[in-house]
C-alpha positions in Angstrom: -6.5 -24.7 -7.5 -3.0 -23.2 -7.8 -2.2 -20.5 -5.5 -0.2 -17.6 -7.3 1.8 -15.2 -5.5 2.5 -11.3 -5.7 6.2 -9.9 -4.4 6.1 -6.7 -3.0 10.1 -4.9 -3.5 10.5 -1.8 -1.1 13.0 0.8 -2.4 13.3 3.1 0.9 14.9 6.0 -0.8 13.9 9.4 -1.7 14.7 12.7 -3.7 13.1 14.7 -0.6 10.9 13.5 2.2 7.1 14.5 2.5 6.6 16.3 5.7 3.7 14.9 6.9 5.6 11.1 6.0 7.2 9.2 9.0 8.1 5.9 6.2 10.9 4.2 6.9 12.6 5.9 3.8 15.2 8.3 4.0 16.7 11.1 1.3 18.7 10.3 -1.8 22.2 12.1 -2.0 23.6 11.2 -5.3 27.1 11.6 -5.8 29.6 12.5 -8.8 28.4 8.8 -10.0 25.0 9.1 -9.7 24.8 6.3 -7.3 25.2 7.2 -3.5 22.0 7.2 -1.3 21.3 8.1 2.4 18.3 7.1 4.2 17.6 6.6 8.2 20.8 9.0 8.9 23.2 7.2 6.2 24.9 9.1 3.8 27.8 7.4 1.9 28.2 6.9 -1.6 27.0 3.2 -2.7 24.2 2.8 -0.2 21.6 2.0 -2.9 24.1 -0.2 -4.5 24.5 -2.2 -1.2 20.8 -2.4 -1.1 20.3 -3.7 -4.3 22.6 -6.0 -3.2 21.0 -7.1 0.0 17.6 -7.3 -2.2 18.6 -9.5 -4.4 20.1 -12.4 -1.8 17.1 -12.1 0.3 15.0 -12.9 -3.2 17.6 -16.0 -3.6 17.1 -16.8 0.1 13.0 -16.7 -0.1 12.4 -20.4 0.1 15.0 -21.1 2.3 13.2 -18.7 4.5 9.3 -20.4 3.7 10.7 -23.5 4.7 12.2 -22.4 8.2 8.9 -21.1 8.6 6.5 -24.2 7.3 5.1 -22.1 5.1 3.8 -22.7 1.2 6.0 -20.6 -1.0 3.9 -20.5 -4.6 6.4 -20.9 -7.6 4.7 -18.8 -9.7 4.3 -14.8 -9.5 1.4 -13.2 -11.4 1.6 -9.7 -9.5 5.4 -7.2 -8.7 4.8 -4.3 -7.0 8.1 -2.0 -6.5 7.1 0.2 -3.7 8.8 2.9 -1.6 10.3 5.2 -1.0 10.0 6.1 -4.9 12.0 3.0 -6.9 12.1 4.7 -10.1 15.4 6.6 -8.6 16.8 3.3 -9.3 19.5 2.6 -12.3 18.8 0.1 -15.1 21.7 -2.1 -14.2 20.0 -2.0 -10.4 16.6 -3.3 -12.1 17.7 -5.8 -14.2 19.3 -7.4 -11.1 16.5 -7.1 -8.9 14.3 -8.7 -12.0 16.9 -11.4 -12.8 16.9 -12.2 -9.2 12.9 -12.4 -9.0 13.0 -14.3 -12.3 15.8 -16.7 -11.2 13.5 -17.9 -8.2 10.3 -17.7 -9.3 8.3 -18.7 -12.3 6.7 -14.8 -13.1 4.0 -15.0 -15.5 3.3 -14.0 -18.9 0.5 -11.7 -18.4 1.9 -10.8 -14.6 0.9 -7.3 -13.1 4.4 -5.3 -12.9 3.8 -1.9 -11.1 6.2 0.8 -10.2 5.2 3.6 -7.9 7.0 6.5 -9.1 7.0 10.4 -8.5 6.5 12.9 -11.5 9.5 13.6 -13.3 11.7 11.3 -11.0 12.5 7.9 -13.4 15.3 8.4 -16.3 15.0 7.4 -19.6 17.1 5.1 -19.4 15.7 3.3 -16.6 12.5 3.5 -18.2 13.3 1.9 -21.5 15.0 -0.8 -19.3 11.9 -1.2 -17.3 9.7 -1.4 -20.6 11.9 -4.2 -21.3 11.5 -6.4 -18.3 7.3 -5.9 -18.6 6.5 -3.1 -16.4 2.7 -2.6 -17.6 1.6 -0.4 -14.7 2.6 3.2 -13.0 1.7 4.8 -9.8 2.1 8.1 -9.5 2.7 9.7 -6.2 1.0 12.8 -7.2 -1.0 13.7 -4.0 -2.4 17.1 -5.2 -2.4 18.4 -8.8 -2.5 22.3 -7.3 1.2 23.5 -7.2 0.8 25.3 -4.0 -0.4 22.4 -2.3 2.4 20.0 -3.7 4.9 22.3 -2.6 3.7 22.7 0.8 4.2 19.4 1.7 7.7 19.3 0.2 6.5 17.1 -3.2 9.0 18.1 -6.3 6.5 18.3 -8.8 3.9 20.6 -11.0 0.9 20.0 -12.5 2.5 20.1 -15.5 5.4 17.5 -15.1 2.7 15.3 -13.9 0.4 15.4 -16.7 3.5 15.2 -19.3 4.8 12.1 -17.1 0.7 10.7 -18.0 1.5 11.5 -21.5 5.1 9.8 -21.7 3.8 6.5 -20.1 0.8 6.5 -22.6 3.0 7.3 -25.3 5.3 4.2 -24.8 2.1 1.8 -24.3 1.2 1.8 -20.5 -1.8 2.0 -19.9 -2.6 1.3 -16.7 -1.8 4.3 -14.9 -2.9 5.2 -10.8 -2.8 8.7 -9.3 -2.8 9.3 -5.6 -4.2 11.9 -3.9 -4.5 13.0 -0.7 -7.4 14.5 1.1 -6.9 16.8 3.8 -3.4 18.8 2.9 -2.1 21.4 4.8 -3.6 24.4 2.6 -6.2 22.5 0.6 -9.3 24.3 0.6 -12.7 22.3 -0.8 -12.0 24.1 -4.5 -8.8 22.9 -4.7 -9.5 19.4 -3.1 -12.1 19.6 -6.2 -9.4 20.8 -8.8 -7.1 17.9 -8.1 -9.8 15.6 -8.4 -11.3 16.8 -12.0 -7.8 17.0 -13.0 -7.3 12.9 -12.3 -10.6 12.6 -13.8 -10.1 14.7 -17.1 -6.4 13.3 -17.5 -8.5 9.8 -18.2 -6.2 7.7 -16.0 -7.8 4.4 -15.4 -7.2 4.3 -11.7 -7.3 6.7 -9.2 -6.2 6.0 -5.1 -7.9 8.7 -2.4 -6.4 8.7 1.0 -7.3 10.9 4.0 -4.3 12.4 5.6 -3.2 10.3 8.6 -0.1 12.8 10.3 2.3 10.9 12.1 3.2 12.6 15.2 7.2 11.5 14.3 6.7 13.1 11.1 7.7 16.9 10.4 3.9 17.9 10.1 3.1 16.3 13.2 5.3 17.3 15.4 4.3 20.9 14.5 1.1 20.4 14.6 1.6 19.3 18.1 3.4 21.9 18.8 0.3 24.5 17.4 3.6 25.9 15.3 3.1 27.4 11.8 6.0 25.7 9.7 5.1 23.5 7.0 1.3 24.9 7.2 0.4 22.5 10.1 -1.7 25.0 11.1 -3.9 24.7 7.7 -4.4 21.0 8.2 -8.3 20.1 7.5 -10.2 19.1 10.5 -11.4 15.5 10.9 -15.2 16.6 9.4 -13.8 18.7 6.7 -11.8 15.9 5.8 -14.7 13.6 6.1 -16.4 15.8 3.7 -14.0 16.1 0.7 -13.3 12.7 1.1 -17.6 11.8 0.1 -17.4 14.5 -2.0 -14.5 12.6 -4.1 -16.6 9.0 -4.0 -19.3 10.6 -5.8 -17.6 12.7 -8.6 -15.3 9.8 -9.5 -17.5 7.4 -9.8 -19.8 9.8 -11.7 -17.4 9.9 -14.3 -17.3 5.9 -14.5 -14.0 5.5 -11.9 -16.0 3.1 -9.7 -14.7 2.9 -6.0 -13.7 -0.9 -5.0 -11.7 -0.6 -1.8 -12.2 2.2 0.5 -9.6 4.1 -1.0 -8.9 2.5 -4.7 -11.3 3.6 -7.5 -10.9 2.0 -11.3 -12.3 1.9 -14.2 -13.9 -1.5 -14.8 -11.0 -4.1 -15.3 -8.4 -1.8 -14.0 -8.5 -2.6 -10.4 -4.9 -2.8 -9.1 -4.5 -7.2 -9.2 -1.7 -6.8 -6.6 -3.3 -5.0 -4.0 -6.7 -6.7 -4.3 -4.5 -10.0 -2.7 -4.2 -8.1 0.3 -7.7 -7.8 0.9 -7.9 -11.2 0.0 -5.9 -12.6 2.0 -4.1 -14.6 -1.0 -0.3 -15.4 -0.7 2.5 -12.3 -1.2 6.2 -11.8 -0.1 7.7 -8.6 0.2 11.2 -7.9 -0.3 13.5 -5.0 1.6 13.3 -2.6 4.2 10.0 -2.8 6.5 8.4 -5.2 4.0 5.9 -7.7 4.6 4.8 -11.1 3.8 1.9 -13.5 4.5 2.1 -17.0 3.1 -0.4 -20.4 3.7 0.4 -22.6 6.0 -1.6 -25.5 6.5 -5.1 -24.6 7.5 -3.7 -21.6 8.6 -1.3 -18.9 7.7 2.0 -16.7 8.6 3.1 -13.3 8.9 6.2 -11.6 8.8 7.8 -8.1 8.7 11.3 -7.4 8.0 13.1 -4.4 10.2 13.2 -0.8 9.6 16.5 -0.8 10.7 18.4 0.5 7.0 21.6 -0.5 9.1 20.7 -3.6 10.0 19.2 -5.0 6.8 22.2 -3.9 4.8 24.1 -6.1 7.7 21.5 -9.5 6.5 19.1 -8.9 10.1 16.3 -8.4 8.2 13.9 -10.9 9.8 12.9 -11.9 13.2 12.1 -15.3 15.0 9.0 -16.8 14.6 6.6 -16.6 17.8 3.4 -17.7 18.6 0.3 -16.0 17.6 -0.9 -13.3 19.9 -5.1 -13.6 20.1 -5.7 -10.6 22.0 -4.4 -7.9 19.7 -6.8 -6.6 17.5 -6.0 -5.0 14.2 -4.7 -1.8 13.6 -5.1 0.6 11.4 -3.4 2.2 8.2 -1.3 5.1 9.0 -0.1 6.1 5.2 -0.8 6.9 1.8 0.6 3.7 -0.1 -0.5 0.4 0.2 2.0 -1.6 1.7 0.1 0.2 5.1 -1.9 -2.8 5.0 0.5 -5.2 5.5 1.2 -3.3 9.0 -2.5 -4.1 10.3 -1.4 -7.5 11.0 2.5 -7.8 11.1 4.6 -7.2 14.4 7.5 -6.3 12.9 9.9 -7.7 13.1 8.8 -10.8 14.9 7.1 -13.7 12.9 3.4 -14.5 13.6 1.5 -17.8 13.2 -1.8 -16.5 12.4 -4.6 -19.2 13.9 -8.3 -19.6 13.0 -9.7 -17.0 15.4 -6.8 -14.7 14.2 -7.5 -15.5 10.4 -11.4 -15.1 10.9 -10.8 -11.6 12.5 -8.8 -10.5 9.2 -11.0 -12.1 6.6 -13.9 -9.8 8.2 -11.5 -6.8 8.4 -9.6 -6.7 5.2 -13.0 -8.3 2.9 -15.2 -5.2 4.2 -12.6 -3.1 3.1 -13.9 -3.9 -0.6 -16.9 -2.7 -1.8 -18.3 -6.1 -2.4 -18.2 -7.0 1.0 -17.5 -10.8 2.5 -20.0 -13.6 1.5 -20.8 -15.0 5.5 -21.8 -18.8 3.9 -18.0 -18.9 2.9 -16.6 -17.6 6.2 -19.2 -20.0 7.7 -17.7 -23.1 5.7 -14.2 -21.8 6.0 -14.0 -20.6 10.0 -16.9 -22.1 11.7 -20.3 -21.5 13.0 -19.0 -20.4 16.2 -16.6 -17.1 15.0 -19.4 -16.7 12.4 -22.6 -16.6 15.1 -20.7 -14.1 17.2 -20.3 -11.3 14.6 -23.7 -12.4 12.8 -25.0 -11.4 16.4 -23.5 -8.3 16.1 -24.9 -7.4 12.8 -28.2 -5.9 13.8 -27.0 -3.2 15.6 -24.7 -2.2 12.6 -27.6 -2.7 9.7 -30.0 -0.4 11.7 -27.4 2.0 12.0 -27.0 2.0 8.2 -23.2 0.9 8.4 -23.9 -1.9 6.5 -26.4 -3.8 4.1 -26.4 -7.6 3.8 -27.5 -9.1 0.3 -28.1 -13.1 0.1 -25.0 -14.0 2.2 -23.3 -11.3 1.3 -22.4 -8.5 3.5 -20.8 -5.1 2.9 -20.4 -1.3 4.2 -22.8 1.4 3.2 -21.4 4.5 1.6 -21.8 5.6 5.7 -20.5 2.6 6.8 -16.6 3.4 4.7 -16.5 6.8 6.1 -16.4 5.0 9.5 -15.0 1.8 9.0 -13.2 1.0 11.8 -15.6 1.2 14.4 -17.7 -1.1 12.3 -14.6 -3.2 12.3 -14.0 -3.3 16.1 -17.5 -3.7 17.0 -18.1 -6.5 14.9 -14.9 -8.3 15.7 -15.2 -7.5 19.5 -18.5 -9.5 19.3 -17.2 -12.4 17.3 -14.2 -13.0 19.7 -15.6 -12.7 23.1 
């Protein structure tokens, strides 16, 4: 069976940065031209220029790079995913050379998934229109709350109203598949307005709708005042862990009441409108990711490899975007997500920026990890057939204690995490993984 990939394009820059964010994405200062960027400290004109730049030779270098590495590069792309950072700051010359680049490589197909995270009121008509053009057929909007106060707190640019006329525009010119974020646990979010921004996703009909509990980075803005019991950007309003907890349930059940069925812990779609890109993530299928702090994980014989380019702006502008390979660690066991966008998963595995072989034990481990994430769980017969009796008797072992605590319900072979079971995940992670690798 042919093995399609997805590319992941990270587009580090920003019109302002969040205050509880610690990406490695850095503030947009545009110039007379409209085209200077700084990010990590930077601040001369043509920095996005230069990046695009640097983008588009690492695309052109990609199976130079799979084949220093042993790895199978698939020809053809089914799923792009421009993250960030917000990429619709960039130009439509700037995307037609990132897609000419993609396209001059790879083999992208007809009906391929093209997503673009964007924030409300933040992509130009002309770089939409050239974006129609080259097949975008998805939008992410980094909307986070839909109550203004809230939005503004936490240094986001936009109203409720800019976001719901950005819904409008993209419906308007045919897209349909449209995802809002939010974000659980704001500073100043109260449980009514945690439920206002969630019947606001739901009444605006949007087919997809991402829910992530605040994770404060103690580098970020938010946490360092937090740690510091200060006032400033209303670290002192932060949700506590329960309350969090709470609005977080809360969220599962009105969504899927109105017919946005959860599939990952923190992705809910309509039926058939399940983000295709992000799904390979979970299952472990092949992706590459382009630019700054991206990550890739490609097939390599029976096994597979990892890699994460720097965070460094400087030094992937200069072409050190990538590390040596080394060999696979076996006693590190996977982290977790620290973010609000997807590309956080790609850190629970990568050790940026070295290169890791990722063995059987090590691709056992995330098949169990990653698979529980989604609602339908991990069928055991196939992780049985695929990894062994051995990894699979250890964490079968470990099962009972789990089931009776209600963290997880096995049907047939398959096995997934109760409603319970998602709110704490990780420990049923670690418990089951510390038993199937001892």
């Amino acid at each position: 069976m042919e093995r399609l990939l997805g590319a992941y394009i990270s587009v580090p820059f920003c019109r302002a940065k969040c205050s509880y964010c610690n990406f490695a994405s850095g503030v947009l200062g545009m110039g007379a031209s409209g085209d200077g960027a700084s990010g990590a400290g930077a601040s001369e004109p043509g920095r996005m220029e230069r990046y695009v730049e640097r983008v588009c030779a690492e695309i052109g270098s990609a199976r130079e790079r799979a084949a220093e590495l042993r790895a199978e590069l698939p020809g053809r792309v089914d799923t792009v995913y421009f993250g960030g950072g917000t990429p619709s700051l960039l130009g439509a010359e700037q995307m037609r050379r990132l897609f000419a680049a993609l396209r001059g490589e790879f083999e992208v197909s007809a009906d391929a998934e093209i997503t673009i995270e964007c924030a409300p009121g933040q992509m130009g008509d002309e770089t939409f229109e050239e974006l129609l053009r080259l097949g975008m057929n998805r939008v992410s909007f980094g909307v986070q709350s839909f109550v203004d106060a809230e939005a503004r707190a936490v240094g986001r640019m936009h109203t409720r109203a800019m976001c719901l006329a950005e819904i409008a525009r993209m419906r308007a010119a045919g897209v349909e598949e449209i995802n809002v974020d939010l974000i659980v646990g704001l500073p100043r979010q109260t449980a009514a307005s945690w439920r206002e921004s969630v019947d606001v996703g739901i009444e605006c009909g949007v087919p997809h709708v991402s829910v992530y509990m605040l994770e404060v980075d103690e580098d970020s803005r938010l946490g360092r005042e937090m740690l510091a019991h200060g006032t400033r950007y209303g670290a002192e309003s932060v949700a506590s862990e329960d309350e969090t907890a709470e609005r977080y349930a809360a969220a599962c059940e009105w969504l899927e009441a109105s017919g946005v069925m959860q599939y990952e812990i923190s992705n809910f779609a309509r039926k058939g409108h399940e983000s295709r890109h992000n799904v390979k993530y979970w299952r472990r299928e092949p992706y590459v990711g382009f630019g700054l702090d991206a990550h890739s994980m490609l097939r390599c014989g029976e096994g597979a490899v990892r890699w994460g380019n720097t965070s460094d702006l400087e030094k992937y502008l200069a072409g050190r975007e990538q590390g040596t390979v080394t060999p696979a660690s076996q006693d590190r066991s996977p982290g977790t997500p620290t973010g609000n966008r997807e590309q956080d998963e790609l850190r629970l595995f990568a050790v940026d920026p070295e290169v890791e072989r990722i063995g059987l034990e090590r691709g056992f481990e995330e098949a169990m990890f990653l698979g529980l994430r989604m609602n339908e769980g991990i069928d055991l017969e196939a992780l049985r057939a695929e990894f062994g009796a051995e990894l699979m008797g250890g964490a079968v072992a470990a099962l009972s204690d789990v089931e009776e605590a209600g963290l997880v319900e096995r049907e047939g072979s398959w096995l997934r995490l109760t409603a319970r079971g998602r709110m704490v995940s990780n420990e049923v992670f670690s418990r089951l993984l510390v038993e199937a690798t001892v």
